[in-house]
C-alpha positions as CSV (number, residue, x, y, z in Angstrom):
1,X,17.7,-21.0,-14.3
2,X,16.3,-18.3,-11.9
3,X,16.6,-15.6,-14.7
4,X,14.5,-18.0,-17.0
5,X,12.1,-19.1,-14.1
6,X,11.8,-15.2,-13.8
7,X,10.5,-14.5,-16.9
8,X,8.3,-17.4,-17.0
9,X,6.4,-16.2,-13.8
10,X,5.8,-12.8,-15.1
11,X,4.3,-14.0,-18.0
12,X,2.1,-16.1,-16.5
13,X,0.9,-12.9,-14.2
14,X,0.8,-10.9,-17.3
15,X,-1.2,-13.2,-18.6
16,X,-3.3,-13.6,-15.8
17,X,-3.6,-10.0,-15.3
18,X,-4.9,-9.1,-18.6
19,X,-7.4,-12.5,-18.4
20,X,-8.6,-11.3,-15.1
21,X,-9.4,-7.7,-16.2
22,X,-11.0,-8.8,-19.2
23,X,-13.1,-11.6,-16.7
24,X,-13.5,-8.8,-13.9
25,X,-15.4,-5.9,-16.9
26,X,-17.3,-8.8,-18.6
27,X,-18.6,-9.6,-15.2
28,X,-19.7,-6.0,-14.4
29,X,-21.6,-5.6,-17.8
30,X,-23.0,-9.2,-17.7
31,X,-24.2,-7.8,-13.7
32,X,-25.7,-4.6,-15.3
33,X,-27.2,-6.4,-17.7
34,X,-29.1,-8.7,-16.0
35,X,-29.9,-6.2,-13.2
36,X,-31.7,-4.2,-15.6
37,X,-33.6,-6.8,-17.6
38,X,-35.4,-7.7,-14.7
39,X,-32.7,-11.1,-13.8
40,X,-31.6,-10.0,-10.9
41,X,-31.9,-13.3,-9.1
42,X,-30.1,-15.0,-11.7
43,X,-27.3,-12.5,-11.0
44,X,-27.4,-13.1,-7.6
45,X,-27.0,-16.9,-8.1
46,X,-23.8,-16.5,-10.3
47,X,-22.3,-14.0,-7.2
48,X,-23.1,-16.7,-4.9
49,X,-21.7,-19.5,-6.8
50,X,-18.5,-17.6,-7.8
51,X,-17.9,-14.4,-5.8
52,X,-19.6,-13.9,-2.7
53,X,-17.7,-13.5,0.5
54,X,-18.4,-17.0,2.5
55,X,-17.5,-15.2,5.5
56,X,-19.9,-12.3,5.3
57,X,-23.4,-12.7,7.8
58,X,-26.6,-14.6,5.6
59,X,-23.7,-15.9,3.2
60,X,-24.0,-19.3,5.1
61,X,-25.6,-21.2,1.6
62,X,-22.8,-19.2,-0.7
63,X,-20.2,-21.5,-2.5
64,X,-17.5,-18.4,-3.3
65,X,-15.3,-20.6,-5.5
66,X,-13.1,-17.1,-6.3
67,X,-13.5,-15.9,-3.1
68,X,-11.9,-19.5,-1.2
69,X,-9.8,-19.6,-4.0
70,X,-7.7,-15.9,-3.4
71,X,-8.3,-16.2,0.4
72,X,-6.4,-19.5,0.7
73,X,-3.6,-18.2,-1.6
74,X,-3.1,-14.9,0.4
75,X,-3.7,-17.1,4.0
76,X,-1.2,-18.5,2.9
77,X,1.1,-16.1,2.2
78,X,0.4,-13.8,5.4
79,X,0.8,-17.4,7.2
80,X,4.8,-17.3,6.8
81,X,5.0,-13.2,7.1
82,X,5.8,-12.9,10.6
83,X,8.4,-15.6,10.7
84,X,9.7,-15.2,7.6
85,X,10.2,-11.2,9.0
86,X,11.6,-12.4,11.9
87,X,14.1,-14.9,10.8
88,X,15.7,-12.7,7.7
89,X,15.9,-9.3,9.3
90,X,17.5,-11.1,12.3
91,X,19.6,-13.0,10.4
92,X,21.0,-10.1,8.7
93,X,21.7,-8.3,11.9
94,X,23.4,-11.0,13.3
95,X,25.9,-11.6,10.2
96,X,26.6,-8.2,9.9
97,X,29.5,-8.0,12.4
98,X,31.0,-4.3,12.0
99,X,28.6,-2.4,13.9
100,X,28.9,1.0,12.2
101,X,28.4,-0.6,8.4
102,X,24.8,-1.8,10.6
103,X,24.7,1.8,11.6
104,X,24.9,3.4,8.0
105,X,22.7,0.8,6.7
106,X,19.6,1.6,9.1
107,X,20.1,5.3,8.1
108,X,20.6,5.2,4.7
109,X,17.1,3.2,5.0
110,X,15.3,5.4,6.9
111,X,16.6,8.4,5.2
112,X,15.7,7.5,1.8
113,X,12.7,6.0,2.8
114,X,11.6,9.6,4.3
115,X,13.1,11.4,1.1
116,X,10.8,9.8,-1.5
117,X,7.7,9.9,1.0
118,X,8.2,13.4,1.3
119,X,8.4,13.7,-2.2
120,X,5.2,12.1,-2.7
121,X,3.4,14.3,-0.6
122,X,4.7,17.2,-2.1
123,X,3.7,15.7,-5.1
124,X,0.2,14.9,-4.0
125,X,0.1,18.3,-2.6
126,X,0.2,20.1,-5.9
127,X,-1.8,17.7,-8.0
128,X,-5.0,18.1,-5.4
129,X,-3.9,22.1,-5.5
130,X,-4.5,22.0,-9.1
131,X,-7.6,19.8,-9.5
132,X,-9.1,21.6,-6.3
133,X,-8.5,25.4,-8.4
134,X,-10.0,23.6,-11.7
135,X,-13.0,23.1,-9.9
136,X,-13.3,19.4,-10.1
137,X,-13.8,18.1,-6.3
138,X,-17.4,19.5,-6.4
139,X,-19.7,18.7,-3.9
140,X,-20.6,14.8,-3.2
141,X,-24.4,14.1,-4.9
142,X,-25.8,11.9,-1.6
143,X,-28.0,10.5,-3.9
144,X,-28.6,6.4,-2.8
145,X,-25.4,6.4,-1.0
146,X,-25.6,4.8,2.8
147,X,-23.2,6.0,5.2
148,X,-21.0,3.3,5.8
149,X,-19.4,1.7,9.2
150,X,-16.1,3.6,9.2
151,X,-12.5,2.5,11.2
152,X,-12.6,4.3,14.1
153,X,-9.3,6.7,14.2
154,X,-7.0,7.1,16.9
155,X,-4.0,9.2,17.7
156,X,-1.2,8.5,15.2
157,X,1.6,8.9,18.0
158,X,0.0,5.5,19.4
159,X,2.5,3.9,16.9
160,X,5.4,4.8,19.0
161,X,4.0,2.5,21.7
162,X,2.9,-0.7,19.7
163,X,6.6,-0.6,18.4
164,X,7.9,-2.3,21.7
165,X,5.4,-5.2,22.3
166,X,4.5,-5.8,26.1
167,X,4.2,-10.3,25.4
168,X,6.6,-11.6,23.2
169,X,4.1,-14.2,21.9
170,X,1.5,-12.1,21.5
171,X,3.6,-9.9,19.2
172,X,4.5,-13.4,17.4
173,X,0.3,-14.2,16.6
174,X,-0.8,-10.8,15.4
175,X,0.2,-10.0,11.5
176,X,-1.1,-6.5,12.1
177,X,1.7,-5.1,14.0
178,X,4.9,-5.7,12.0
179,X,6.7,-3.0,13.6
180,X,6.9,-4.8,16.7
181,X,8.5,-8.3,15.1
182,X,10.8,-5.9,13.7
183,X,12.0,-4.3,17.1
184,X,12.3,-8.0,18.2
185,X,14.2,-8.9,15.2
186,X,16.8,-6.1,16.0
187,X,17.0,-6.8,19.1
188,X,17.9,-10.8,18.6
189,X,20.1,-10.2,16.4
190,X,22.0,-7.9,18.3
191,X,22.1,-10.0,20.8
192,X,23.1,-12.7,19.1
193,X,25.7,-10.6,17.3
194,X,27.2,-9.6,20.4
195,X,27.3,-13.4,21.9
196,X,28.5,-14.7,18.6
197,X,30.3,-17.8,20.0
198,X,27.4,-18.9,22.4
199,X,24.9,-18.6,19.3
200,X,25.9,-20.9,16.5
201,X,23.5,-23.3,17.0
202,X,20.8,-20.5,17.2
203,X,22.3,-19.3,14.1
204,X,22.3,-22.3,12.3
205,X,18.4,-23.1,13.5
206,X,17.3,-19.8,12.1
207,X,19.8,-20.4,8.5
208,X,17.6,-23.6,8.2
209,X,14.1,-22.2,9.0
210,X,15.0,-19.4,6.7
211,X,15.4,-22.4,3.6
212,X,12.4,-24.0,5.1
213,X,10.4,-20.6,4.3
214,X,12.4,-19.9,0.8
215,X,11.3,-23.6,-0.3
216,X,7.3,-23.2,0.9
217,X,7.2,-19.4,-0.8
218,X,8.6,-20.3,-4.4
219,X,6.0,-23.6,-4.2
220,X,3.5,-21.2,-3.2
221,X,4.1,-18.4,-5.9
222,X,5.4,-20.5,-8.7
223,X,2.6,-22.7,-8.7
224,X,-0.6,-21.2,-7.7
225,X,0.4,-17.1,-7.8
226,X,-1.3,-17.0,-11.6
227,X,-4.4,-18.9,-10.6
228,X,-4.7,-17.0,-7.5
229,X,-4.3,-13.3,-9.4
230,X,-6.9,-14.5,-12.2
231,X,-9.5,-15.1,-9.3
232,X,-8.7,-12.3,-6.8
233,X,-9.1,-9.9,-10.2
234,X,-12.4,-10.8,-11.4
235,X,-13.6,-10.8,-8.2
236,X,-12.6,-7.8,-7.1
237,X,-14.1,-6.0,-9.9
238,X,-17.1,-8.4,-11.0
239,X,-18.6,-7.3,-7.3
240,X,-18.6,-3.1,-8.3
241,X,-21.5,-2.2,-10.3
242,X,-21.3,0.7,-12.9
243,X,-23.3,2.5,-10.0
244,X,-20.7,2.0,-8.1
245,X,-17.7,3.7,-10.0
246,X,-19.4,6.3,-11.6
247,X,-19.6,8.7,-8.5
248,X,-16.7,10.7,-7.6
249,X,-15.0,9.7,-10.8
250,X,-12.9,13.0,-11.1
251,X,-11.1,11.8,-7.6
252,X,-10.7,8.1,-9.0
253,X,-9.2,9.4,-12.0
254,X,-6.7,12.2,-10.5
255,X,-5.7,9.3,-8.2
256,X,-5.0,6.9,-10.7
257,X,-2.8,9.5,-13.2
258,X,-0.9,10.7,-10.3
259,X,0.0,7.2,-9.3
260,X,1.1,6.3,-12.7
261,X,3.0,9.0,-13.3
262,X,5.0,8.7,-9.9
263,X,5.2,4.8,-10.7
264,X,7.0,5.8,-14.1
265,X,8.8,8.6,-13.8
266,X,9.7,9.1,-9.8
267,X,11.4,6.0,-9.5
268,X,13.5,6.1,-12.5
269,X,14.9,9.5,-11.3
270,X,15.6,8.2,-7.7
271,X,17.5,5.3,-9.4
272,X,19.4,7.5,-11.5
273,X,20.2,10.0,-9.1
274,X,20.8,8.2,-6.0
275,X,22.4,5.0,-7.0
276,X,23.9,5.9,-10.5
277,X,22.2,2.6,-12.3
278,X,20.3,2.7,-15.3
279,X,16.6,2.2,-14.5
280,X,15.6,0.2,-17.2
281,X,16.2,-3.5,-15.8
282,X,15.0,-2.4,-12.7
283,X,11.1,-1.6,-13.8
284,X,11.0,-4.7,-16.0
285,X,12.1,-6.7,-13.6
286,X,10.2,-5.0,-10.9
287,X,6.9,-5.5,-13.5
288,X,6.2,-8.3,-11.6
289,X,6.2,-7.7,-8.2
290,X,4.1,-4.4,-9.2
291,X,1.3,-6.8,-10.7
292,X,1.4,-9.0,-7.9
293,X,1.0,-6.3,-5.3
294,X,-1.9,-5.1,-8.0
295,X,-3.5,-8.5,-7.5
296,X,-3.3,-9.2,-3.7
297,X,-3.5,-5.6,-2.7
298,X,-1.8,-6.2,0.0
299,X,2.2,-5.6,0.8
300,X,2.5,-8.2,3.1
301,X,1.8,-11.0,1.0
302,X,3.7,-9.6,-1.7
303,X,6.7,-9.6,0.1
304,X,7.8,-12.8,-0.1
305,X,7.7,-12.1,-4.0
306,X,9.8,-8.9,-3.8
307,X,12.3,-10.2,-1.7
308,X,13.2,-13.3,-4.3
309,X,12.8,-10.5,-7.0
310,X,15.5,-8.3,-5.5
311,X,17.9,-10.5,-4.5
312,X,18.1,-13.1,-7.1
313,X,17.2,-10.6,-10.2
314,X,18.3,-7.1,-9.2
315,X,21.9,-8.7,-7.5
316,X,21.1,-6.9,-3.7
317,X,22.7,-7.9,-1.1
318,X,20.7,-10.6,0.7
319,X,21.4,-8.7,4.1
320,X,20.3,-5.7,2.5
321,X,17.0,-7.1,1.1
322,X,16.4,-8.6,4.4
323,X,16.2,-5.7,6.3
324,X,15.2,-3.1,3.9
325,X,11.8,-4.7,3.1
326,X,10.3,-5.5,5.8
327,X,11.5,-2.4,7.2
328,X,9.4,-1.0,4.0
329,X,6.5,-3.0,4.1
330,X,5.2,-1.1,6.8
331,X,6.8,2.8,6.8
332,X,7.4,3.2,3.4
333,X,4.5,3.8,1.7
334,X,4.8,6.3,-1.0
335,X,1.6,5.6,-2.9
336,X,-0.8,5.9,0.4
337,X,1.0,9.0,1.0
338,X,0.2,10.3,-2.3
339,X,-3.8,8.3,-2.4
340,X,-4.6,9.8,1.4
341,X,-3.8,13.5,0.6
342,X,-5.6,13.4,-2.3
343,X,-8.4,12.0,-0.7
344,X,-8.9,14.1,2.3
345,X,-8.2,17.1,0.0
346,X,-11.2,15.5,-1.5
347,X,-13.4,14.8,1.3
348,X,-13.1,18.3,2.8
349,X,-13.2,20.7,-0.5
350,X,-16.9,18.5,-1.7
351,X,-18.3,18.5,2.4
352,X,-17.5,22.2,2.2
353,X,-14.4,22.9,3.9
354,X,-11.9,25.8,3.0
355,X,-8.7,23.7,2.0
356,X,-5.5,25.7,2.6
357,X,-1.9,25.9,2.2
358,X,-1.4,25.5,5.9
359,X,-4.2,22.3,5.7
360,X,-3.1,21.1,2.8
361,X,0.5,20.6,5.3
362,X,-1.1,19.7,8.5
363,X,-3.1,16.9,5.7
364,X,0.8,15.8,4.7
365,X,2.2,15.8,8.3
366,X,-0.6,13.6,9.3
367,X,-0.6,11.4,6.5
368,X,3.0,10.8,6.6
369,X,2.5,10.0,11.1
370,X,-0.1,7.4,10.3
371,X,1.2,5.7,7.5
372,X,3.6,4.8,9.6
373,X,3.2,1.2,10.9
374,X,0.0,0.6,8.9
375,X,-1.1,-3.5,8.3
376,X,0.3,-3.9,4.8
377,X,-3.1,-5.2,4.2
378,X,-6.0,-4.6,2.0
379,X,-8.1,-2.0,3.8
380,X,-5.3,-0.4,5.4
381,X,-5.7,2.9,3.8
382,X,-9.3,3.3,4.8
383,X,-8.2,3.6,8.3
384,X,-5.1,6.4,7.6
385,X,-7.6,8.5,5.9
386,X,-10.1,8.3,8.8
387,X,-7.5,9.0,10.8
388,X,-6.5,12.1,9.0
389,X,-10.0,13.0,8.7
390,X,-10.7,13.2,12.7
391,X,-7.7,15.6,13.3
392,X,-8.4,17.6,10.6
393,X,-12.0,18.3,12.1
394,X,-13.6,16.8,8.8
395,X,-16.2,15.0,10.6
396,X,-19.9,16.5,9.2
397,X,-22.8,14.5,7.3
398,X,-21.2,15.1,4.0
399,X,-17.5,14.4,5.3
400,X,-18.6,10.7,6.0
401,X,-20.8,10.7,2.9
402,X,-17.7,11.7,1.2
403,X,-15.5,8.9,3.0
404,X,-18.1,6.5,2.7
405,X,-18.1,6.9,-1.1
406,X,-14.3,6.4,-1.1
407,X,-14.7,3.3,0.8
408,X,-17.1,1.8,-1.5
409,X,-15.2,2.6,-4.5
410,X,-11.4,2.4,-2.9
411,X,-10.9,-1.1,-3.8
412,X,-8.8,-0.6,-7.1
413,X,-7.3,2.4,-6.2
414,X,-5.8,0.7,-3.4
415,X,-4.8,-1.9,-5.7
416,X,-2.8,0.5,-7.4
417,X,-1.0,2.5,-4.6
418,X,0.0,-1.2,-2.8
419,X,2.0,-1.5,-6.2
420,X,4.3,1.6,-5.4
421,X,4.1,1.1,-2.1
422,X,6.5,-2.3,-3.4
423,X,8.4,-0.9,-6.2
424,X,8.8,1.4,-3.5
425,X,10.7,-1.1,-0.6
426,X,12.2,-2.6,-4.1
427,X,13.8,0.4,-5.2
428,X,15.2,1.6,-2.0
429,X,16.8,-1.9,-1.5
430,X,18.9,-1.4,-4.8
431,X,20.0,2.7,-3.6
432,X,21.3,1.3,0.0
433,X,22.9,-1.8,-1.8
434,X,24.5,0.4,-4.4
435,X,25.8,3.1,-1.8
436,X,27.1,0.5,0.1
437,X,29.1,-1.5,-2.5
438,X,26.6,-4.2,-2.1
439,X,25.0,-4.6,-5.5
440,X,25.8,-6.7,-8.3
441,X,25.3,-5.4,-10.8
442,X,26.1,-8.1,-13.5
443,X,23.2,-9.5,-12.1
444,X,21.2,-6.1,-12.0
445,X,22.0,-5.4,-15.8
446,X,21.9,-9.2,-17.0
């Protein structure tokens, strides 16, 4: 039954993928249309009706039936992140009562998780190096382009801090700092691993809100994930003008070829050379969690997703799953890593900077610092690059004409790279289970 409620769901997101796309381009044509025959205002009366953003200032007389719609469906999602977090990587800790297997299963994480980002970056590295030597990242045409409100940077090492939160509840009512919860998570169930007898009850409490949360996230997904895609979709790209994705298309488009071509061909090579499995079920059963991090563009809410997808398709451990991905959600992020070098490689070769070997590493190094404990939310990358962008010194006119033109055009590339960021956590989760004996793999191949 889950095997056949699988495949069910990611047809309905296919389906919903390709409906959306096809909704999202008619909408930018029927925009440009109008625009240009002088209907503006009719234009802006479908956007109100439809897509604006209800939130937005002068938007108070908006309707933003697409935008309520994909807001309420990832609300709710990010609602259950932080306990849901909490509870599994916790609850894994706790079960887990040999110590050292804990031990090997934290740096097997960690290590692998480091392994592929570093592999990204490398291969980042040489696809800007080429694109930069063909000439391509020429200099940004200012043109109409308004220097947007950037995220203001700070110093990457600042991560280190936020890890150990200074009020527990305070740590418990902000989404944006996952790292923390996880810390607390450890800690609990180390704690309750070493006071095992005094705990049960705990235990049990935490094994029930853990079924509460399983029960509300398959409601949520099954029923309303397709919906919720279709809208978030043709929104997303019914609000870009032509105008809009026309300049710097040669970045957009080495972005988007390097990011397929890690999606396809990195992760098949780490799962055949690091767990011995044939890759093959895993990227068709992964499919789904790819177009649902796609849709949401945010890791977070896919999540919930990816863990049901690796556990009850892929045969991982549940105690493996539990801690790997949220683990993931926020350090492993392979397709930022590979989005933000290009980028800044960008930014500084059309503002006029000499890019460098020895820049082109300090750009990885960077990259791979802030990354670290990032939201897994839409919008996250925009404030790694910035971030990168201050220490490298990038900061003239044309550096934040540069950046502000990646911001106003970011949108679907950041779709893309939040979907390796989860085959990502998903792939990982299936090397640790595999290495430690914890994979079943009648399940994996079924």
């Amino acid at each position: 039954m889950k095997e056949s409620s699988g495949k069910q769901l990611a047809k309905k997101m296919l389906i919903a993928l390709v409906c959306g796309l096809v909704a999202g381009f008619g909408c930018i044509l029927l925009r440009e249309h109008l625009n240009s025959s002088g209907q503006a205002d009719l234009w802006k009366t479908i956007n109100n009706i439809f897509f604006q953003d209800i939130s937005a200032e002068g938007a108070t007389s908006a309707v933003g039936i697409f935008y309520i719609i994909g807001q309420v469906f990832v609300n709710s999602l990010q609602l259950i992140i932080v306990p849901m977090v909490f509870v599994s990587i916790t609850l894994a800790i706790c079960t887990i009562t040999d110590t050292k297997k804990l031990g090997r299963i934290s740096s097997k994480t960690i290590f692998t998780f480091l392994k592929t980002t570093v592999c990204a970056l490398i291969f980042a590295g040489v696809i800007g190096f080429v694109v930069y030597h063909l000439g391509l990242f020429n200099s940004v045409d200012a043109g109409n382009i308004s220097v947007q409100e950037g995220t203001t940077g700070s110093n990457p090492l600042n991560i280190i801090v936020s890890i150990v939160p200074n009020n527990f509840i305070s740590a418990f009512t902000n989404n944006g700092n996952v790292l923390a919860i996880v810390f607390l998570a450890v800690v609990t169930g180390l704690s309750m691993n070493a006071l095992e007898d005094q705990t049960k009850t705990l235990k049990k409490l935490f094994e029930e809100v853990s079924k509460i949360i399983s029960l509300f996230l398959t409601f949520v997904i099954n029923k309303f994930a397709p919906y919720a895609i279709f809208c978030l979709l043709t929104r997303t790209f019914a609000i870009y003008g032509i105008d809009s994705l026309k300049p710097a298309l040669a970045y957009v488009v080495t972005v988007i070829i390097a990011l397929f071509v890690y999606l396809f061909c990195a992760y098949p090579i780490y799962l055949v050379t690091m767990a011995r499995v044939n890759p093959k079920p895993f990227m068709k059963k992964a499919a789904k969690v790819a177009l649902f991090g796609f849709s949401t563009s945010s890791s977070a809410a896919t999540l919930p997703l990816n863990k049901k997808t690796t556990t009850e398709e892929l045969g991982v451990s549940d105690q493996i799953a539990s801690f790997v991905l949220p683990l993931g959600m926020t350090i492993n992020m392979d397709g930022t890593a590979i989005m933000q070098v290009i980028a800044a490689m960008f930014v500084a070769v059309s503002s006029g900077y000499k890019v460098t070997f020895m820049s082109m590493a300090i750009i990885a190094v960077l990259a791979l610092i802030a990354s670290i404990g990032t939201p897994a939310a839409p919008g996250a990358g925009a404030v790694i690059l910035f971030t990168i962008l201050t220490g490298m010194g990038y900061t003239n006119d044309a550096a934040l004409l540069a950046y502000s033109l990646i911001l106003a055009i970011n949108r679907p590339i950041e779709m893309l790279v939040t979907s390796l960021n989860v085959v990502g956590d998903a792939s990982t989760s299936v090397i640790v289970a595999k290495k430690e004996n914890m994979l079943d793999e009648e399940i994996y191949h079924r």
